[in-house]
C-alpha positions as CSV (number, residue, x, y, z in Angstrom):
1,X,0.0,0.0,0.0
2,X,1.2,3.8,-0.9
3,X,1.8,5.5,2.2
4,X,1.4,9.5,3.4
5,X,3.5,10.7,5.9
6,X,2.8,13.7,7.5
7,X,5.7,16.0,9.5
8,X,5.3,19.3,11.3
9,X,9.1,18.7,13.2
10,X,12.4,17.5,12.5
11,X,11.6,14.9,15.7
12,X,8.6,13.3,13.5
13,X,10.8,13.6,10.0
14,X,13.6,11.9,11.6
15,X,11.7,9.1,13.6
16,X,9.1,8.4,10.3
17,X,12.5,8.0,8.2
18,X,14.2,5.8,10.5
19,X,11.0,3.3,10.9
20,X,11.1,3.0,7.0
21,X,14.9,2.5,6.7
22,X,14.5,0.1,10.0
23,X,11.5,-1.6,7.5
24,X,8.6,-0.9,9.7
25,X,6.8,-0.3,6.4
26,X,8.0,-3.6,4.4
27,X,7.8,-3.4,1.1
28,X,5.4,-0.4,0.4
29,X,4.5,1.3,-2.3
30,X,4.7,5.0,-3.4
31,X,6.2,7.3,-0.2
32,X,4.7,10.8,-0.2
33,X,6.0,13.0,2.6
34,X,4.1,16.0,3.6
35,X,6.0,18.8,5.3
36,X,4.2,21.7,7.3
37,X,5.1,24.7,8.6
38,X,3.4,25.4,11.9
39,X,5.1,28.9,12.5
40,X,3.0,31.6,13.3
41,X,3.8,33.0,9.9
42,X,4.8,30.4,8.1
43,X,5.5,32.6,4.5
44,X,8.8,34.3,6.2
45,X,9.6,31.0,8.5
46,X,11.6,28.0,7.5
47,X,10.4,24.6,7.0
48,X,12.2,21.5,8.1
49,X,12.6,21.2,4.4
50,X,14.5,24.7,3.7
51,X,17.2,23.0,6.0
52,X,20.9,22.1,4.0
53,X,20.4,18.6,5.8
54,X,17.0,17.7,5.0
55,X,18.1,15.4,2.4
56,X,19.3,13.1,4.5
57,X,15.7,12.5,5.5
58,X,13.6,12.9,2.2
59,X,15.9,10.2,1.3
60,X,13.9,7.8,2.6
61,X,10.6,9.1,0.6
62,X,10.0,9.2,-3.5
63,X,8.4,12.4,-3.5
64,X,8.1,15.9,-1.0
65,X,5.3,18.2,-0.9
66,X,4.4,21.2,1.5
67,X,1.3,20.8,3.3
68,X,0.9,24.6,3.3
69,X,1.2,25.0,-0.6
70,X,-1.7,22.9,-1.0
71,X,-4.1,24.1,1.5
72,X,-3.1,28.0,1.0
73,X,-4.8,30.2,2.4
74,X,-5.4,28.4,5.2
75,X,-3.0,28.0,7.9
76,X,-2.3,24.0,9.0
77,X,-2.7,24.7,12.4
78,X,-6.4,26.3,11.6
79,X,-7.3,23.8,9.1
80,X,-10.5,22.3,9.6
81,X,-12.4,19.5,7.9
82,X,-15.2,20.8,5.8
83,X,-17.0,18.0,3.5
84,X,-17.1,20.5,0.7
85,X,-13.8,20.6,0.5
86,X,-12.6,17.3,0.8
87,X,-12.8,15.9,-2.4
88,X,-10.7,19.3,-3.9
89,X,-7.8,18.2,-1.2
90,X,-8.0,14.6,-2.3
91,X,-8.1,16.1,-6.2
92,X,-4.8,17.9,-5.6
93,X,-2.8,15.5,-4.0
94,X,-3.5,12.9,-6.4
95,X,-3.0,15.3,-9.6
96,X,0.7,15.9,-7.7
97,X,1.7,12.6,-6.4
98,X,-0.2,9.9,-7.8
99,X,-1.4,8.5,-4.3
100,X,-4.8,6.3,-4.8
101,X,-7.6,7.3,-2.7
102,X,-6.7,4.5,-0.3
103,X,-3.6,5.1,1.1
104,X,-1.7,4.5,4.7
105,X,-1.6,7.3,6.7
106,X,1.5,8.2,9.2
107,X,1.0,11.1,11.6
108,X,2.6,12.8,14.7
109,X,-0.3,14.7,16.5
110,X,-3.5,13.2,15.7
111,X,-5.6,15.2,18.0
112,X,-4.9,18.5,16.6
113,X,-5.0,20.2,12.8
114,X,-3.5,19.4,10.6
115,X,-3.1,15.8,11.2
116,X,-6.6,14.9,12.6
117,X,-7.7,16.9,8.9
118,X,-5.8,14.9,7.0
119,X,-6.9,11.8,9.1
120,X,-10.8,12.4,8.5
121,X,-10.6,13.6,4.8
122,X,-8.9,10.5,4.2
123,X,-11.7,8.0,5.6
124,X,-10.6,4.8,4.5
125,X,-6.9,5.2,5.1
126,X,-5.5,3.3,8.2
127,X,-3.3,5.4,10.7
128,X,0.0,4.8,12.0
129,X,0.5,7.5,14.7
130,X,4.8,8.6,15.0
131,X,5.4,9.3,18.7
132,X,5.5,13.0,19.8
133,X,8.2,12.8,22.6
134,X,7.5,12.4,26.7
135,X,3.7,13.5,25.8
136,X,3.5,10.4,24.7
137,X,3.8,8.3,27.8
138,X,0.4,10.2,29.2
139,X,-3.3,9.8,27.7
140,X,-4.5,11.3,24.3
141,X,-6.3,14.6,25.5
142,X,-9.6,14.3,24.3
143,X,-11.1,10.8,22.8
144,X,-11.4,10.3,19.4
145,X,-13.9,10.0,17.3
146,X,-15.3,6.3,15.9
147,X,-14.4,7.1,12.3
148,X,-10.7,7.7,13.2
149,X,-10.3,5.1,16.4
150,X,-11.4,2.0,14.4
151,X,-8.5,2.7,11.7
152,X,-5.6,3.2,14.6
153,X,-3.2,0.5,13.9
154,X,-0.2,1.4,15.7
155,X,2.4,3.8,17.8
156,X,5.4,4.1,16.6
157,X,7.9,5.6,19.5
158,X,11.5,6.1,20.6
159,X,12.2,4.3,23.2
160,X,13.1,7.5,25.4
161,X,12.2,5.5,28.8
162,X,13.3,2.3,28.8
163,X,11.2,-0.4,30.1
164,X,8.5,2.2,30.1
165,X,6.2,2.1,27.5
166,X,3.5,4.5,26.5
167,X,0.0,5.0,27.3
168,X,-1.3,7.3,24.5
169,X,-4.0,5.3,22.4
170,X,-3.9,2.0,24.9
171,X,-7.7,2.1,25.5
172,X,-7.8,1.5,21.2
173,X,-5.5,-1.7,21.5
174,X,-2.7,-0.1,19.2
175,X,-0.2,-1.9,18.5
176,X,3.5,-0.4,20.7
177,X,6.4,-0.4,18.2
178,X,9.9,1.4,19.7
179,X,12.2,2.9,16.9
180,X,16.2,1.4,17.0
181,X,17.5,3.7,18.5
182,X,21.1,3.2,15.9
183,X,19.1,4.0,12.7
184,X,17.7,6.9,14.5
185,X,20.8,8.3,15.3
186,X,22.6,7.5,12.1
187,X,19.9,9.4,9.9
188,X,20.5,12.3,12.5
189,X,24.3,11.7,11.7
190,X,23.7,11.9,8.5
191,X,21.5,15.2,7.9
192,X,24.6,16.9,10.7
193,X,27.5,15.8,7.5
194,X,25.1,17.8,5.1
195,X,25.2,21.4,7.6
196,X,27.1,24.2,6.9
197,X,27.1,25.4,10.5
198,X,28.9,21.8,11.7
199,X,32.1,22.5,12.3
200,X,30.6,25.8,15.0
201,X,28.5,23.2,16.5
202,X,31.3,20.6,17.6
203,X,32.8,23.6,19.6
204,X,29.4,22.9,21.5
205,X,30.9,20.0,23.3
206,X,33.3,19.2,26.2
207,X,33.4,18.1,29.9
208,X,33.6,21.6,30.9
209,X,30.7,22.9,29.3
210,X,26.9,22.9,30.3
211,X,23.6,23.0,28.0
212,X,20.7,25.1,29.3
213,X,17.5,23.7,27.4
214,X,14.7,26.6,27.1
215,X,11.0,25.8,26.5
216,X,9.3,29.2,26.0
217,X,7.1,27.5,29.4
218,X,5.6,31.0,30.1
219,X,4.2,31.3,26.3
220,X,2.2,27.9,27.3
221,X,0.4,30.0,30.7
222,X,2.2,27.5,32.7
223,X,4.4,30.9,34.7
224,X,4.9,34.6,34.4
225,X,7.8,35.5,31.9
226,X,9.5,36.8,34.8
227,X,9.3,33.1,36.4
228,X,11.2,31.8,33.5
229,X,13.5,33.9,33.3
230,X,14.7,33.9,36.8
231,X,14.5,29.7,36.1
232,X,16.8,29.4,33.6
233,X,19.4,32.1,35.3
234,X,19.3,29.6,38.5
235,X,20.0,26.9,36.1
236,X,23.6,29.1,34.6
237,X,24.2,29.8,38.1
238,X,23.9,26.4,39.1
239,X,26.0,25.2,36.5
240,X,28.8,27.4,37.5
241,X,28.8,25.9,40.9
242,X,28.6,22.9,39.6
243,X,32.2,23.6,38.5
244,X,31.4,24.0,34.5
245,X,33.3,27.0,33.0
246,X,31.2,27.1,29.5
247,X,27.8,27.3,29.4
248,X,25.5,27.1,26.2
249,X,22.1,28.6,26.2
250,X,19.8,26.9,23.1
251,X,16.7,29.3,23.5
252,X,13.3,28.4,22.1
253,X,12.6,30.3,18.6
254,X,10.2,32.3,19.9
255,X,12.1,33.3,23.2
256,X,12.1,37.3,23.8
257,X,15.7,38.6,24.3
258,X,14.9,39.0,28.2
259,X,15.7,35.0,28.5
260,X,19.6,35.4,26.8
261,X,19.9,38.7,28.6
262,X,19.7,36.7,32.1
263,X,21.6,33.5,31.4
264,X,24.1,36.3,29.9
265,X,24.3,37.9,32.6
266,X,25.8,34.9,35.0
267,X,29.2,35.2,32.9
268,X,30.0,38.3,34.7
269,X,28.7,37.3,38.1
270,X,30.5,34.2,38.0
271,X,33.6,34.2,35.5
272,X,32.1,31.7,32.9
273,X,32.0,31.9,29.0
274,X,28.2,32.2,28.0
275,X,27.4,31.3,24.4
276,X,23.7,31.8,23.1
277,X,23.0,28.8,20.2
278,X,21.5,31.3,17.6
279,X,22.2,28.8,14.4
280,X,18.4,26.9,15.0
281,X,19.8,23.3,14.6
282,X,17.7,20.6,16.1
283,X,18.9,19.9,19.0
284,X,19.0,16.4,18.6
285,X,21.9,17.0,16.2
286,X,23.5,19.2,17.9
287,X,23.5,16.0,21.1
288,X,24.9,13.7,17.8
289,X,28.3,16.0,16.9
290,X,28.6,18.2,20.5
291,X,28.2,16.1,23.6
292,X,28.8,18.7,26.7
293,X,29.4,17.5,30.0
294,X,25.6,17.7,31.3
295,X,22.1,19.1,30.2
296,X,19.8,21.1,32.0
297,X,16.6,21.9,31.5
298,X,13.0,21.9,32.6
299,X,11.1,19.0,31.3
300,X,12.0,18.7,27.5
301,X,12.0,16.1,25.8
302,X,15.4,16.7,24.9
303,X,16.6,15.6,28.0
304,X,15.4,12.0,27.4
305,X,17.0,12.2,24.2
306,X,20.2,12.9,25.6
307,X,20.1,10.6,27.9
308,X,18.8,7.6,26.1
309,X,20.3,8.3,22.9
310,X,23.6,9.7,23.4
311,X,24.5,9.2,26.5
312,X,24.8,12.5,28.2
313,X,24.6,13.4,31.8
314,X,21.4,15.6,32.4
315,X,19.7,17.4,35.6
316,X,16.6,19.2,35.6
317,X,15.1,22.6,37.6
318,X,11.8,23.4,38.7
319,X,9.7,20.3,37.1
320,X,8.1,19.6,40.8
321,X,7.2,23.3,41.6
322,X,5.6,23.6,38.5
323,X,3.7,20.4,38.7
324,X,2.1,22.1,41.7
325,X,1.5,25.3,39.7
326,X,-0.9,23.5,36.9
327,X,-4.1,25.4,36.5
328,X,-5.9,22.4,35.9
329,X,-5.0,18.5,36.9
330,X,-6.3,17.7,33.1
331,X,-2.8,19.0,31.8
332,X,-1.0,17.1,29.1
333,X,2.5,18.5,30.3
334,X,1.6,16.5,34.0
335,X,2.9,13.3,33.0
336,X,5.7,14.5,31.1
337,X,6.7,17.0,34.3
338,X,5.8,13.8,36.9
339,X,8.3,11.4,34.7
340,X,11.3,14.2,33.8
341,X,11.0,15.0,37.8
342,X,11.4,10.9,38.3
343,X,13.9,9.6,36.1
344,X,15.9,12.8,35.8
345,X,19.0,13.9,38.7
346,X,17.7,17.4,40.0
347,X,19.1,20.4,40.6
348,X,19.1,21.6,44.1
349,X,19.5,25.2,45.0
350,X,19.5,25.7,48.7
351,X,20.4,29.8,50.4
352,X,23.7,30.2,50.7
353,X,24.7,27.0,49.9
354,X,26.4,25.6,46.6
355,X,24.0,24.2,43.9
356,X,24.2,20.5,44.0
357,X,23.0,17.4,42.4
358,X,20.5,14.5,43.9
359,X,19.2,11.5,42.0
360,X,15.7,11.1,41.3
361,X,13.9,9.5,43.8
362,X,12.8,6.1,43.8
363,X,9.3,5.1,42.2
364,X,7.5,2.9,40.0
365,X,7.4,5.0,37.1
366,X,4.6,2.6,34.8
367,X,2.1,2.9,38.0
368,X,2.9,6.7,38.1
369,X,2.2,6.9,34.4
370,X,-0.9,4.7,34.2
371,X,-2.4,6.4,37.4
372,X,-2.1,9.7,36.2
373,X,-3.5,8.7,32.7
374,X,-6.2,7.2,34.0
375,X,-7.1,9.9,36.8
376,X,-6.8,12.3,33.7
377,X,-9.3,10.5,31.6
378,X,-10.9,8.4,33.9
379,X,-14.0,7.7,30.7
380,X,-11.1,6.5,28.7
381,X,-10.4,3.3,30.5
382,X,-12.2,0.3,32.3
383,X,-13.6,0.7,35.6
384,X,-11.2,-1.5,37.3
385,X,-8.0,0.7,35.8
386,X,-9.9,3.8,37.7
387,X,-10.6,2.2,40.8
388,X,-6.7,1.2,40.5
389,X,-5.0,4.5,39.8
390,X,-7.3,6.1,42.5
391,X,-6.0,3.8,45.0
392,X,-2.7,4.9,43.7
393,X,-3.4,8.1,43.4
394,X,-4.3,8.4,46.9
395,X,-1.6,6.7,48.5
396,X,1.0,8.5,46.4
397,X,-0.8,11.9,48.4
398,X,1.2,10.4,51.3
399,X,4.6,10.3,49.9
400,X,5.9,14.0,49.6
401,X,8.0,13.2,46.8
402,X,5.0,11.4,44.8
403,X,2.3,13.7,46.2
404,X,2.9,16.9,43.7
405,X,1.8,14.8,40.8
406,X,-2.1,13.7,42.0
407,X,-2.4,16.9,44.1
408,X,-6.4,17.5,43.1
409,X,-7.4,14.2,41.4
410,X,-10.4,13.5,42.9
411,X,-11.8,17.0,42.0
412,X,-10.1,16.9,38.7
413,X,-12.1,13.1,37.9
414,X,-15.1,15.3,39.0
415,X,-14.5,17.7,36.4
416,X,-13.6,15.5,33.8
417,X,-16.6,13.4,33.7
418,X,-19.0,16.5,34.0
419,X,-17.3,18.0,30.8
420,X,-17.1,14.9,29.1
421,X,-21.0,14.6,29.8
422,X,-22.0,17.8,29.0
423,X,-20.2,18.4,25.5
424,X,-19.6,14.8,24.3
425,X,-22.6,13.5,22.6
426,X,-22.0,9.5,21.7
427,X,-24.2,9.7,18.2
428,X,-24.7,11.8,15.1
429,X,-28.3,12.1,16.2
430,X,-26.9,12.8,19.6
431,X,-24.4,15.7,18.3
432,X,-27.6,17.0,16.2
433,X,-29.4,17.2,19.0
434,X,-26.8,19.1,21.6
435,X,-26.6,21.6,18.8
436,X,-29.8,22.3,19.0
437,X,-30.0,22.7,22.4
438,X,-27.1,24.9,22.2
439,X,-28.7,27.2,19.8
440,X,-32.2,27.2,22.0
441,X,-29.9,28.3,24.9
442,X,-28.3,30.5,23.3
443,X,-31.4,32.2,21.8
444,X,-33.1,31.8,25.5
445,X,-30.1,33.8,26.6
446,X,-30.5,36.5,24.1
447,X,-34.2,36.8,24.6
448,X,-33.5,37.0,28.3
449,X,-31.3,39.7,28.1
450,X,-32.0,42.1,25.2
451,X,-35.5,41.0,23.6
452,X,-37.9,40.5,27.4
453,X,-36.5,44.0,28.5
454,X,-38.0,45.6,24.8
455,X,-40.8,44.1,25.4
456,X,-41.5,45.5,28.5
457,X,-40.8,48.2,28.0
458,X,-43.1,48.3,24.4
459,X,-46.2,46.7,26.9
460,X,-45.9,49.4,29.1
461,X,-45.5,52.2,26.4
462,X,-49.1,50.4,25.0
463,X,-51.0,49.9,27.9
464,X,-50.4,53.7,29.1
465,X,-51.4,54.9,25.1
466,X,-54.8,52.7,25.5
467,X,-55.4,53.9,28.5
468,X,-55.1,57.4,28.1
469,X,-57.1,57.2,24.5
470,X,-59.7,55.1,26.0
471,X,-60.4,56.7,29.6
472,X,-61.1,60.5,29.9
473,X,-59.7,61.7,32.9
474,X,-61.3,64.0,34.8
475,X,-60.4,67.8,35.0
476,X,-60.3,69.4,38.6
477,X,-63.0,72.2,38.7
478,X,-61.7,75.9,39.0
């Protein structure tokens, strides 16, 4: 069968390549890969493909397309299924690639545009979903819908935990397939040989020098810009106590110049080189050419990567505090926070004292991960999984170091269920019929509030006109 491939990130282009070269896909057919650019504004923003290595990964494909060329105006990340305009999608692809109208579909993030789009215009296609990092390991965020569920087929993941595998998709019975993790670095390898900026990035490494990961966390609600800033200083200042005398900052893309001003700024306090990383290479290649002494960070997936693939020492920094600080317990970054903060050495910054290191604590890490997924979407799994991760969930309020994690589960079940209820119908006729009600609310409220004080208002206006045409009042006599 021909096969689609869709890739918003160099992590999905990389891993979808490696699970062909690793023959994941046998002996397919046509390969069509489907690049899109999710930037903001995507017209004066690079594509994975505008990068000098990306032949290294359309290698594995016959032919390349832009998602964005063929769906222009609209933006991928805005891109919504409409039945009208179906069949011109379907029309255009084929005219430019050939594809059949049944074809194998291969996406990253199904739940979201423009792979859940792609996924429903496509109705008979099966779907093969490609792992998007640690955010894997937790529970898809809201279920999916019959026409899509009954074609999942399988998760396709690097294996960034081992021994841990992941929960996305597990009430659908998907099939768990980990990545090699040698192709995956070899294709990495490969698109670093094809970079210009190379021989900069393998002064990137040594013992004696520290990676700082930013996130962009505050962009995501999750703290105040001023909380991330002062975050990722204490994580340059903690490096230099840690005895590292280069530190390099990658910042996230859309980072304001406050974040490099403040890890900056720790070079003069402490006597350490700072270097901002400014040539926006994946930092997955960077890990593959420049291994520095240790990685800090948050809770990237980058750290994993590190870790599992290359082999580098990493520490994390505020991943428990802001568990705490969720707004809601029904947070796709909990599990990814709950397993960075378990599996990860953390940073410890005490007053007055030296930063220093401490290992992660000791925990079960698969019951962490299938409580919190199934506390999260308790109406995505059985009964007896529930009543399981409650009991978990509830004895892991009694261990400090686990208790950060489930703090509000039972309220955030509550919620859960009451949302699900309220604006999941489980039919078309049942979907029908909530709109409707929504519209009759809707046009109760606006009656309500605009149309019964009119009216009111008009009665009274008549009544007082009838009555003064109709009665004669009487005059007082002189």
């Amino acid at each position: 069968m021909d096969q689609l491939f869709i890739a918003p990130t160099f992590l999905a282009a990389a891993t979808q390549a490696t699970a062909i070269r690793s023959g994941m896909y046998g002996a397919s057919g046509k390969r069509v890969l489907l690049v899109t650019n999710n930037a903001v504004i995507p017209e004066i923003a690079p594509s994975i493909a505008d990068s000098a290595g990306f032949p290294a990964l359309s290698a594995e494909f016959d032919q390349v397309l832009l998602l964005n060329d063929l769906i222009w105006p609209k933006h991928p990340r805005g891109w919504r299924f409409r039945e009208d305009e179906a069949k011109g999608f379907i029309d255009r692809l084929t005219s430019l690639t050939g594809l059949p109208s049944e074809v194998g579909v291969t996406v990253q993030s199904l739940g979201v545009a423009p792979s859940r789009t792609v996924a429903r215009i496509l109705e008979d296609s099966p779907i093969t979903v490609i792992s998007d990092g640690l955010m894997s390991y937790g529970p898809v965020r809201s279920r999916l819908t019959d026409d899509i569920s009954r074609r999942l087929t399988r998760l396709i993941y690097l294996d960034l935990i081992p021994g841990l595998r992941p929960q996305l998709f597990a009430e659908y019975g998907v099939e768990l397939v980990p990545v090699p993790k040698e192709p995956f670095v070899e294709i990495v390898s490969a698109y670093l040989e094809l970079l210009p900026e190379r021989s900069k990035l393998v002064g990137f490494g040594g013992a004696d020098t520290a990676m700082v990961l930013g996130q962009y966390l505050s962009a995501l609600g999750l703290m105040s810009t001023e909380e991330e800033v002062e975050l990722y200083r204490e994580m340059a200042l903690a490096a230099a106590d840690l005895g590292y005398r280069r530190i390099i900052f990658k910042p996230h893309p859309s980072a304001p110049p406050s974040f490099t001003d403040a890890i900056t700024s720790v070079a003069t306090e402490r006597g350490v080189v700072v270097e901002i990383e400014r040539l926006g290479v994946p930092v997955e290649a960077i890990f593959a050419v420049a291994k520095p002494g240790i990685v800090l960070g948050v809770f990237s997936t980058a750290l994993a990567t590190a870790r599992s693939l290359y082999g580098i020492d990493t520490a994390t920094l505020g991943a428990t505090d802001l568990a705490r600080k969720l707004p809601h317990y029904v947070n796709s970054n909990r599990v990814p926070l709950a397993l960075t903060a378990l599996t990860t050495p953390q940073i410890v910054c005490e007053t007055g004292m030296p930063a220093h290191i401490a290992e992660p604590v000791a925990a079960d890490i698969r019951l962490v991960a299938q409580a919190l997924s199934a506390t999260m979407q308790p109406l995505q799994y059985s009964a007896e999984a529930v009543v399981e991760a409650r009991a978990f969930a509830q004895a892991s309020q009694k261990n400090p170091e686990l208790a950060p994690y489930f703090e509000g589960f039972e309220e955030g079940i509550a919620n859960h269920i009451k949302l699900v209820a309220k604006r999941t119908p489980r039919t078309r006729a049942g979907r029908v019929k909530a709109q409707a009600v929504r519209m009759l609310l809707r046009a109760r409220k606006v009656f309500q509030t605009k149309l019964r004080p009119l009216l009111r208002r008009g009665l009274r206006q008549l009544r007082f006109t009838w009555y003064a045409a109709t009665v004669k009042i009487p005059r007082k006599s002189s």
